[in-house]
Structures are given as C-alpha cells and as structure tokens.
N, C-alpha and C positions, 0 to 999 in steps of 0.2 A: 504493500500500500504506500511505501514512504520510499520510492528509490531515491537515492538525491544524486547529483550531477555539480559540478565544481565550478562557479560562473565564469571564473577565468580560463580554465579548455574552454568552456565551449564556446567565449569570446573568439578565441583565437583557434578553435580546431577549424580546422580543413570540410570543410564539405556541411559545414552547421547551416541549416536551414537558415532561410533568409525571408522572413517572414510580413504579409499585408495583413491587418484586422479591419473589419468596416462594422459600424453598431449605432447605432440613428440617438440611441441616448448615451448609457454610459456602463450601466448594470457593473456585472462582473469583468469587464471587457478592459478596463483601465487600471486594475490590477492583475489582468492577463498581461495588457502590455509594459506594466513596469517591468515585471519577471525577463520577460522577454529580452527590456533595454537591456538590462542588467549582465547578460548573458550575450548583448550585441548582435541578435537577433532580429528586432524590430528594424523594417523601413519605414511603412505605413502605418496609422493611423487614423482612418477615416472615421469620421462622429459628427455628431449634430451637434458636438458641442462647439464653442467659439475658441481659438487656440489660445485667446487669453487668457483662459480658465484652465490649462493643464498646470501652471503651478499647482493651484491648489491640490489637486490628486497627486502630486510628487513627479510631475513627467513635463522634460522640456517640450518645445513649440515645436522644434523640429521637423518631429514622426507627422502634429499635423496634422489630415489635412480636413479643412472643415466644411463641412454642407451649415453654414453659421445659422440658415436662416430657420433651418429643421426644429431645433429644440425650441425655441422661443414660439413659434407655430403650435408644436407637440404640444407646450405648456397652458396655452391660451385655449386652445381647443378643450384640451382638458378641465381646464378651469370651467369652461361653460358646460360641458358634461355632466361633473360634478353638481353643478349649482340647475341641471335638469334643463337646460337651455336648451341642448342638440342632444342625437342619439348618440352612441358611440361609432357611427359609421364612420368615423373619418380616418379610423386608422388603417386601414388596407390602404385607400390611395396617396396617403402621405409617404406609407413606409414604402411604394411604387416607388413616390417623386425620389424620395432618398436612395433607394434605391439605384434607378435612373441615374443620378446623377454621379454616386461614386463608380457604377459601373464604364463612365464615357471618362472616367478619371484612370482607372487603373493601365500598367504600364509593364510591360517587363522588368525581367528583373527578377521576381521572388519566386521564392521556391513553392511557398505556402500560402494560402488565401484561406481567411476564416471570419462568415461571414455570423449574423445573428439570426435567428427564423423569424421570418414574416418579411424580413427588407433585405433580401438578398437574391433573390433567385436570376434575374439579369448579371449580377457581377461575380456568381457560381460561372453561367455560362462564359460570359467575358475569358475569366481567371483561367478557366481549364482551356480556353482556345490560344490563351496566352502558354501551355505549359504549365499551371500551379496545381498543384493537388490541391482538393478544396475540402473544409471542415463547417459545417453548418453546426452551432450555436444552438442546442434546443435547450433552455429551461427550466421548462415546465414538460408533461408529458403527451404523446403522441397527440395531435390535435385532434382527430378523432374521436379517439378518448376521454381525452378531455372536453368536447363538446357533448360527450351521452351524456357521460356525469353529471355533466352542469342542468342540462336539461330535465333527466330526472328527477333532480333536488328542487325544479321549478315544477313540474307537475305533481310532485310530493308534498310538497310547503304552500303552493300556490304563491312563493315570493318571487320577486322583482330579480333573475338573475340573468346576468351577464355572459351569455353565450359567444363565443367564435360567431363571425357568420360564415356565411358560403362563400363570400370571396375570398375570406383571409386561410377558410381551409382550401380550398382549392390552391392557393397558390403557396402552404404548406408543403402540401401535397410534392406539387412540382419540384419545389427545392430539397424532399425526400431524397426523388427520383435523382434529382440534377447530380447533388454533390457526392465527393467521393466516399469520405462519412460525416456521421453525425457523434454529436460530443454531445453527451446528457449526463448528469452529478450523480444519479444513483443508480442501484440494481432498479426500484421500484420504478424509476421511469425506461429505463432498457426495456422492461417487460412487457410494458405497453406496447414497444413498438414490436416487438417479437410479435404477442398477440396478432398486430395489426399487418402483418407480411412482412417487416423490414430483417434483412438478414443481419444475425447476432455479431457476423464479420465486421460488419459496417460501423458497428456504433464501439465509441470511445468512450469508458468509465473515467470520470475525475471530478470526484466533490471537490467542492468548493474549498478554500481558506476561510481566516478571519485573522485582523488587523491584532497580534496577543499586547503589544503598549496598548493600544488605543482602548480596546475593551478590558482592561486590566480591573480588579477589585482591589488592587494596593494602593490605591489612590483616595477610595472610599473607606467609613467608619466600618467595624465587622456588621455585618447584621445581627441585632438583637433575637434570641432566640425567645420571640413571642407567642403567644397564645390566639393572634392572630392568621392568616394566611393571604400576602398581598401577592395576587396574580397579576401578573401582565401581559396585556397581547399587543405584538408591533407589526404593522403591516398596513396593506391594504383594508380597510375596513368594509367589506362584503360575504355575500353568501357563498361565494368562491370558497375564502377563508375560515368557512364555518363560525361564524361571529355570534350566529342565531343559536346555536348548539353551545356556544361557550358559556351565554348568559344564562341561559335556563342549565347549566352544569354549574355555574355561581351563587344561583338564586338557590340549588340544591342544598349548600356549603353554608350554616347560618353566621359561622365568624369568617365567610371569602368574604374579598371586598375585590374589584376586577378595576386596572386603568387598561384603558384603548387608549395606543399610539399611533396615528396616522391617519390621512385623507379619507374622509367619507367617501363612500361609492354615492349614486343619488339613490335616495329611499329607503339609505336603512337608517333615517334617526330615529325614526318611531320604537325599532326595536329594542334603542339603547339606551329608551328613557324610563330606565328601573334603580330600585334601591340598593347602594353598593355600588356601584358602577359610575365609572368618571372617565370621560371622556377627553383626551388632549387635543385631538386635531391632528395634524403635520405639525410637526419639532423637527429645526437640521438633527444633519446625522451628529454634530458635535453634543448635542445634550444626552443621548442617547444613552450613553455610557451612567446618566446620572438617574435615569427613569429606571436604568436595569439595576443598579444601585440599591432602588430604594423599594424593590419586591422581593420576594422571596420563591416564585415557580414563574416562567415563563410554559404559557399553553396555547398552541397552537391545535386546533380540531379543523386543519382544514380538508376540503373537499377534493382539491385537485393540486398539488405542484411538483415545482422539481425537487429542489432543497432549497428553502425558504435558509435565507442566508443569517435571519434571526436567532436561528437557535445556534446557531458555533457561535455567534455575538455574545448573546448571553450564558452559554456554557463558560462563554472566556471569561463573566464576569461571575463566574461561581454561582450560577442558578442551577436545581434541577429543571428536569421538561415532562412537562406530559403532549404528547403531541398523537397524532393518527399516524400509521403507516405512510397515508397520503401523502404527507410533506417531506417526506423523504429523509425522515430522523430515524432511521432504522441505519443508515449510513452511519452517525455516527454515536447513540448512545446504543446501551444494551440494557434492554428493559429492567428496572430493576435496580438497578446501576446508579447513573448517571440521570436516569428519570422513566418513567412509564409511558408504553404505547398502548392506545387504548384505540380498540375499532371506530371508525369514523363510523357518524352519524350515530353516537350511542353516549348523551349527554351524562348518563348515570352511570358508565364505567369511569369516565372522567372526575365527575364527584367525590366519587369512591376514593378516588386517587387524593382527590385536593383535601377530602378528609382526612386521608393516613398524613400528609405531611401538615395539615394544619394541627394533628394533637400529636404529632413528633417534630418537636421544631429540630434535637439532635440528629433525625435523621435526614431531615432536606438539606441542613448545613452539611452532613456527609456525603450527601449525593450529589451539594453543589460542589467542592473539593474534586471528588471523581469527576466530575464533570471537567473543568477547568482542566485537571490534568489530562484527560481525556485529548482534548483539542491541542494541546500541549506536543502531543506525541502525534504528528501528522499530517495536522491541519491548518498550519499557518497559511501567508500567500506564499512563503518561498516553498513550502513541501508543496504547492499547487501547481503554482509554475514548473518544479522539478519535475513532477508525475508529467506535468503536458510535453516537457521538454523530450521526453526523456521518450515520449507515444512520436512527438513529431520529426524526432532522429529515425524514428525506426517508418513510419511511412512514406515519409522521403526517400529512403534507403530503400522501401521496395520497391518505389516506382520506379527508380533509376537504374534497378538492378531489371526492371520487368522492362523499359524501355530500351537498356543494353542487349537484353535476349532479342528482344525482337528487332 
C-alpha cells in the first residue's frame, strides 16, 4: 500500500514520465501536482483556476495554464443553484467549454495526460492522438451507479435529490470508453465499475492523502473526556450525503448534539431545522482544523462517493468515524478500530454506535489515537503521490515497451 520512491531519482532518472493534468476546479488534483513538481514531473497544469492563486496551494505559476474565466462562472452558477435560482443543468456544458478549451491547448511533449471525469473526454482524444497515455480522474463511483442510487433514495424518501442527468452520463460514458485507465480511491468504487462492464485491468487503486501539519491535534486543547457526544458532518450538505439519515441517527442519541459544515444543496433547510443540531454554512478550508477540534466523532452516512477526503482530515485530527461502506472509509479504518461502519440507509445502527462512544468517552479518545496513527502510516500526500508515481512509471513503461514490439 505505501511503496515510496526517492524524489531526487526520479527528478533526475532517465525515462521519468513527463506529465499534463487538466481539472476545471481544483479537488485532489493540486496536490496530485505538487507531488509530481517535486519529483520534476509536472509540465502542465491546466485548471479553472486563475494562476495567481497557485501560491496559495504551494505550486509556482509556471505549470499554469488557466481557463481563468471557468471557476469564477463555476462559482456564480452555483451560487444561484444553491439559492434555487437555476436547475443544476449547467454543468455538462461548462465542463464541455472547459473542456474544449484545454483540449485546443495541449501540445507535445508529455508522456502522460490525466484528465478529471465529466470535463475531459475531447482532451483524452487530443492526448492519445498526441502519443500520451491517458488516466481519467473518477471520484466518486461508476456514474451509472451512482445515478440508480441516487434515484432510489428519491423514490424512497420522496426528497428533492440530485441526480446525474443524461448528458453528463452519456459523456461519462465516452471518457470510460476513450481513456487508457481510470484512477478511483477505493476497492468500493472499483467494484462499481466491475459491476458495470469496465475491465478490472483498467482501473488504478490510490486513496487519497491528507495534509498531517495542517490537520494536526497538537495545536488544539486534548478533548475533554465528556459525558456529552459532539458529532460533526463536513461536506456537501444533501441527500447524496445522507444528511436526512444522520439527523434522525442524532435525534436517536438524547446527549448527541450534531454541527453541519458546509454549503447547502437547495431544499434541504427544512430538514435541519431540529433540536441539537447547528448549522455553519461554508467555512474556508483554514478553520476547519478548529470545527474538527472541537467534536468528538466525525459521521458521515453517505449514499454515494469515492472517499470523501473528510475522514483522513479528521482521523489526522484524532477523531473516530462512523461512516457507510459508501464513502469509501472501509479504505482506511477497520471497523472497530479507528471507528465503525455501519450499513447505509440504517439511521439506528448508527445511533447504536454514537451511543457506545457517547457513555465511553475513554474509548472514542482510543479510537481517535488509532485513528491519527492510522493515516500516519500511508496516507499522507507524499505516500499519494508515491503510490501514483510509482502506477505511472510502470504504465508508461508498458506502453513503450508495447509500442517497441510493434
């Protein structure tokens, strides 16, 4: 799980992949490319961000190169989504434009092209007419898949959820088919695509990192071993996220009290107007460390993702987890452990759990401990970057040895 590779060779070895990434926001992708610099890897870096803003993520202006107008677009749209203005149609043909645009950009020269799903599938075809073996970026799990699910949960609950549409799977689909593989964080989204026809050759294992200064608990008071249980959920605020499931697993718990961190989806404030439960909105990512600080379990019950990158956050900061298979915490706690998995859609095995550590505070401080060290052993960004390094030595290496034979 933890190969590691020595940034100075493969600065300087012979034949070290020569690397383009393209990502319309920023996700994981800007600490894909630090690793990369670091290692002298990096040419490209095409994003929606503006280049004046790579200091702040730790990465010179250089790599580049910007579709400026993308994210501030992205951001505006959303905002009126949010606030129930417009439907969420507008991201298929943005992530086109973006698309589009990096693909009339790219250039000889790299060995590797590695785009993100949904705003790639023009600059797959480009890259590979250019010579790049190409890596598609999936997230979350097989779109497919993820659209039953989601859809179920609205015919089940009768709520307001947030489906793929047809265009954006449709042209998942294609960028499937296009690239050479696909890179997904865990077993439980591999499986999806297995399920779904994709061949198990194809797809790349490597969870994610997390930032271990930045989410650090030496910085914070110890937690009080209370008689209370403060849960936190960080994220996206929707039915995706299983939000509905957590509060009624709250309202279960009579000394839980629950903080939600992050942007409303539209329509679910109704459901989070209960007792116990406090609401923050979006917080940058800098406070964050101080929200995980100040709970005692992070619980995610969601429906559908890849690996939600919250939970190595908060493992780093000495929390247990209670989470579903779904979010793909099976990656890195072991039930039990580090924190419990409890079957999605089952608010009362969850309860169960927030009980056991709200009348053992000694053992959720033992399980946040194993936790922390947990992510310790593995999962920082440089063991990320290494595991990727280390998959994009070796598929490189068989294309040139597959294009040598022929």
């Amino acid at each position: 799980m933890n190969p590691s590779i020595d940034p100075a060779a493969a600065k300087g070895a012979a034949g070290a992949p020569v690397v383009d990434i393209s990502v319309g926001s920023r996700f994981y992708a800007f600490d894909l490319a630090r690793e990369l610099l670091s290692r002298g890897m990096l040419r490209h870096l095409h994003t929606g961000y503006p280049s004046i803003a790579a200091g702040r993520f730790g990465l010179p202006r250089k790599p580049f190169r910007s579709v400026w107008s993308h994210e501030p677009i992205n951001r505006a749209l959303s905002f009126l989504w949010r606030k129930g203005f417009i439907t969420r149609c507008f991201d298929a043909p943005l992530s086109a434009r973006f698309d589009s645009i990096v693909s009339r950009r790219l250039r000889p020269g790299a060995d590797l092209f590695i785009g993100f799903s949904s705003q790639s599938l023009r600059s797959l075809q480009v890259a590979r007419r250019l010579g790049m073996v190409t890596i598609l970026e999936r997230g979350s799990t097989h779109i497919e898949w993820q659209r039953s699910i989601l859809q179920e949960e609205a015919e089940a609950t009768g709520l307001s959820v947030e489906v793929p549409s047809v265009r954006s799977v449709e042209r998942e689909l294609a960028e499937y088919q296009t690239t050479d593989y696909i890179a997904v964080p865990t077993r439980f989204v591999a499986d999806t695509f297995v399920a779904r026809g994709i061949a198990p050759r194809k797809l790349l294992l490597n969870p994610y990192g997390v930032d271990l200064t930045r989410f650090s608990g030496a910085a914070y008071p110890a937690r009080p071993a209370r008689k209370e249980l403060r849960v936190i959920f960080v994220g996206r605020v929707g039915i995706r996220k299983g939000v509905h499931h957590l509060i009624e697993a709250v309202r279960r718990v009579p000394n839980a009290h629950l903080t939600i961190v992050g942007p409303l989806e539209p329509g679910i404030e109704r459901l989070l107007r209960r007792d116990r439960v406090r609401v923050t909105g979006h917080v940058p990512g800098r406070e964050l460390p101080a929200h995980y600080a100040d709970a005692d379990v992070l619980c995610m019950l969601s429906l559908e993702e890849g690996l939600t990158q919250v939970i190595a956050q908060a493992m780093a900061m000495g929390l247990p987890i209670i989470a579903t298979p779904n979010t793909g915490a099976a990656e890195l706690i072991t039930d039990g452990r580090e924190g419990f998995l409890v079957p999605v859609r089952d608010p009362q095995a969850a309860a169960e759990k927030m009980s056991l550590l709200a009348e053992d505070p000694e053992l959720r401080l033992a399980m946040g401990a194993k936790a922390r060290a947990r992510v310790e052993k593995g999962f920082s960004w440089a063991d990320y970057g290494s595991r990727a390094v280390q998959t994009y030595l070796r598929i490189v290496g068989a294309a040139s040895m597959a294009g040598g034979a022929s």
